[in-house]
C-alpha positions in Angstrom: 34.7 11.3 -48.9 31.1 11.1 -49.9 30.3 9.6 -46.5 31.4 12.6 -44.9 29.4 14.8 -47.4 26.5 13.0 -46.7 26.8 12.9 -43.1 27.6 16.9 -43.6 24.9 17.7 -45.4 22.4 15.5 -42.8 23.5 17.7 -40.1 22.8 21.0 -41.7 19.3 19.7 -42.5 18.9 18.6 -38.8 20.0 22.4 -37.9 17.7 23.8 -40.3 14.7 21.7 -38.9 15.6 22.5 -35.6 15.8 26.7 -36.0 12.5 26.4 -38.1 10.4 24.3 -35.4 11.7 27.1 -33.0 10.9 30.2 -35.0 7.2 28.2 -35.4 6.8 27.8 -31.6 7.8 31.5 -31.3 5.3 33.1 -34.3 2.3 30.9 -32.7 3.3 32.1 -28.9 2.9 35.4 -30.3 -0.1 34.9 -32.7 -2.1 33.4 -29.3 -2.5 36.5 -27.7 -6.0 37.1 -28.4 -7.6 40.4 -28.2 -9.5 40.2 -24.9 -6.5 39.4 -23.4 -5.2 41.6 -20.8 -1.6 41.3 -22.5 -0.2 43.8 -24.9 3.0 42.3 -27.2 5.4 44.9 -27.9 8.3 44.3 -29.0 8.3 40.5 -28.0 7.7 41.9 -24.6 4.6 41.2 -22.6 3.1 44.2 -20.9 0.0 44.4 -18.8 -3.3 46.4 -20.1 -4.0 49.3 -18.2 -7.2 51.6 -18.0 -4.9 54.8 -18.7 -8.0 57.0 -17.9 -7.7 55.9 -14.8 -4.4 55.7 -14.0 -3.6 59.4 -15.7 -6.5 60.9 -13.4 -5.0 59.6 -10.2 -1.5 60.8 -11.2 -2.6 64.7 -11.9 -5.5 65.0 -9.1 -3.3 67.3 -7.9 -1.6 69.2 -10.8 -2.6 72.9 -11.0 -3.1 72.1 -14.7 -5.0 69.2 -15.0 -5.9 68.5 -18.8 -2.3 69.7 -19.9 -1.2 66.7 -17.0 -3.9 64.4 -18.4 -3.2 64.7 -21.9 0.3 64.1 -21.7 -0.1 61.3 -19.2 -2.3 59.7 -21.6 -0.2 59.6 -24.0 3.1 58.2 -23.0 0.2 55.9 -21.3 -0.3 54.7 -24.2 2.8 54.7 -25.7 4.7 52.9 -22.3 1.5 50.6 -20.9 2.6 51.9 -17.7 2.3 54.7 -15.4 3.7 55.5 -12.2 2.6 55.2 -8.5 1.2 58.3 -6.7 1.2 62.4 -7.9 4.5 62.9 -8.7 8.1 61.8 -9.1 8.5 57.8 -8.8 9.4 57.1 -11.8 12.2 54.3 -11.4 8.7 52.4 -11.4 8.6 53.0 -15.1 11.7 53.7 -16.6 10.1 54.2 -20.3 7.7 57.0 -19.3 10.9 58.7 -17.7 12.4 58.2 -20.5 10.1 60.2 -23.4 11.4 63.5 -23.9 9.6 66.9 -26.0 11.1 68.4 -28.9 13.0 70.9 -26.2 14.3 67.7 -24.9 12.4 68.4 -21.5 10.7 65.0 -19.8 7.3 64.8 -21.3 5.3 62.9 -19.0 4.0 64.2 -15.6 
């Protein structure tokens, strides 16, 4: 009986070590990303650093209002890491800008 409490007890240590070396691995993967990376954590997600100044600009060169367009690009820019190819509509390319919604529950980004 003691045998088998010891060799219980021996493999719930073993487990414990084993999900603690993980989580380490996984906290120091994350802390690595320094801040002239061109990687952005979110979420345990790895996005991709864009110049949204940029991006936002080619996307309403063609909007009648342009700093209405620009501002709200910006900022599901920001919010997303991603904006969508071309002027208007494509945006399967980036299913979290399609996704941000105003108060009136109307699409917020252009």
């Amino acid at each position: 009986m003691k045998l088998f409490l010891v060799l219980v007890a021996a493999i719930l240590l073993l487990q414990a070590l084993v999900q603690a070396s993980a989580f380490s691995n996984n906290a120091n993967s994350l802390a690595n990303v320094d801040e002239g990376s061109d990687m952005v954590a979110l979420n345990k997600k790895y996005h991709k650093k864009i110049n949204c100044n940029n991006a936002c600009s080619r996307r309403c060169k063609k909007a009648s209002r342009k700093n209405v367009c620009h501002r709200a690009c910006k900022t599901c820019c920001k919010r997303c890491h991603c904006v969508p190819p071309g002027t208007y509509g494509h945006k399967h390319a980036c299913p979290c800008y399609a996704k941000l919604k105003t108060h009136g529950n109307k699409p917020k980004c252009p």
